[in-house]
C-alpha positions in Angstrom: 100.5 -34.8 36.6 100.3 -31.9 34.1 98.5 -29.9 36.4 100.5 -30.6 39.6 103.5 -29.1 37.1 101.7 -26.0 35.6 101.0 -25.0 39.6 105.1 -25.9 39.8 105.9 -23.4 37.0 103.4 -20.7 38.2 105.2 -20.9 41.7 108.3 -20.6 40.9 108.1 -18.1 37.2 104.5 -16.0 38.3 101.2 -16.8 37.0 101.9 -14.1 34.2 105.1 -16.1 32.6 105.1 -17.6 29.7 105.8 -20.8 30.6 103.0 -21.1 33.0 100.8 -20.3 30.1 101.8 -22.8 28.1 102.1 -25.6 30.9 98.5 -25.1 32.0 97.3 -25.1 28.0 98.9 -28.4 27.6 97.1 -29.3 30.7 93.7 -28.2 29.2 94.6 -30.1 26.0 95.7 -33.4 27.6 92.2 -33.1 29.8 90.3 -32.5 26.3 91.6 -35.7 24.7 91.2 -37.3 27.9 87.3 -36.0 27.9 87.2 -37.0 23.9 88.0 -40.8 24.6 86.4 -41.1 27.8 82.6 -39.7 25.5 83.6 -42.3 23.0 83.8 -44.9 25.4 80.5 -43.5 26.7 79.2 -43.4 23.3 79.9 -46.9 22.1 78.5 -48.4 25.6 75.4 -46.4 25.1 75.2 -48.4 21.5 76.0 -51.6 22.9 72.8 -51.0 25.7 70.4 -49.9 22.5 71.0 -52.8 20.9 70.9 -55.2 23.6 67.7 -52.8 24.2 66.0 -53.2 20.6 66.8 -57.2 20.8 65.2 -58.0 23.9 62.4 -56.0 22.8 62.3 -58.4 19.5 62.3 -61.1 21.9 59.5 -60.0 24.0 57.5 -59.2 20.2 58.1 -62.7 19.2 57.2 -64.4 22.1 53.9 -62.1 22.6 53.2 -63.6 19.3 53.7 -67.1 20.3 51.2 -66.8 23.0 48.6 -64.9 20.9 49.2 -67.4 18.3 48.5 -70.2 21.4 45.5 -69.1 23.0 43.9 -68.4 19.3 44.6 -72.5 18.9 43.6 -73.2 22.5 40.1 -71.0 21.8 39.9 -72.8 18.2 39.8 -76.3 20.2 37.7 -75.4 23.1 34.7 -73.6 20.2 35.2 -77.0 18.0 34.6 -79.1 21.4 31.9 -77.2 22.6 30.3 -77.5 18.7 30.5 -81.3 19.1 28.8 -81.4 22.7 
């Protein structure tokens, strides 16, 4: 919208006026903040996927541990069984 009225300015007061300066700075700021809130957006979403990242990764920690943890037991029972004959 700001740009469609800095080219409205520029058409009809010349690309050298004044005006036409300041429409197409406002439409450089507006695009800025818009840029700004749009990388926080992208920022905080990028945070989100870490963590969901860093717990899955717990949760694939935790239950490689379990398993270790079960075949130790499973290889405990088997060596004990076999010692017994």
């Amino acid at each position: 919208m700001q740009t469609d009225y800095g080219q409205a300015v520029m058409w009809s007061k010349g690309v050298a006026a004044d005006q036409t300066r300041s429409a197409f700075e406002r439409t450089g700021d507006v695009a800025s903040r818009g840029l700004k809130a749009e990388n926080e957006i992208l920022k905080r979403q990028l945070a989100a996927a870490e963590a969901r990242a860093a717990r899955e990764a717990a949760k694939a920690e935790w239950a490689i541990g379990e398993f270790s943890a079960l075949t130790r037991r499973l290889r405990a029972r088997a060596a004990e069984r076999a010692s017994r004959g």
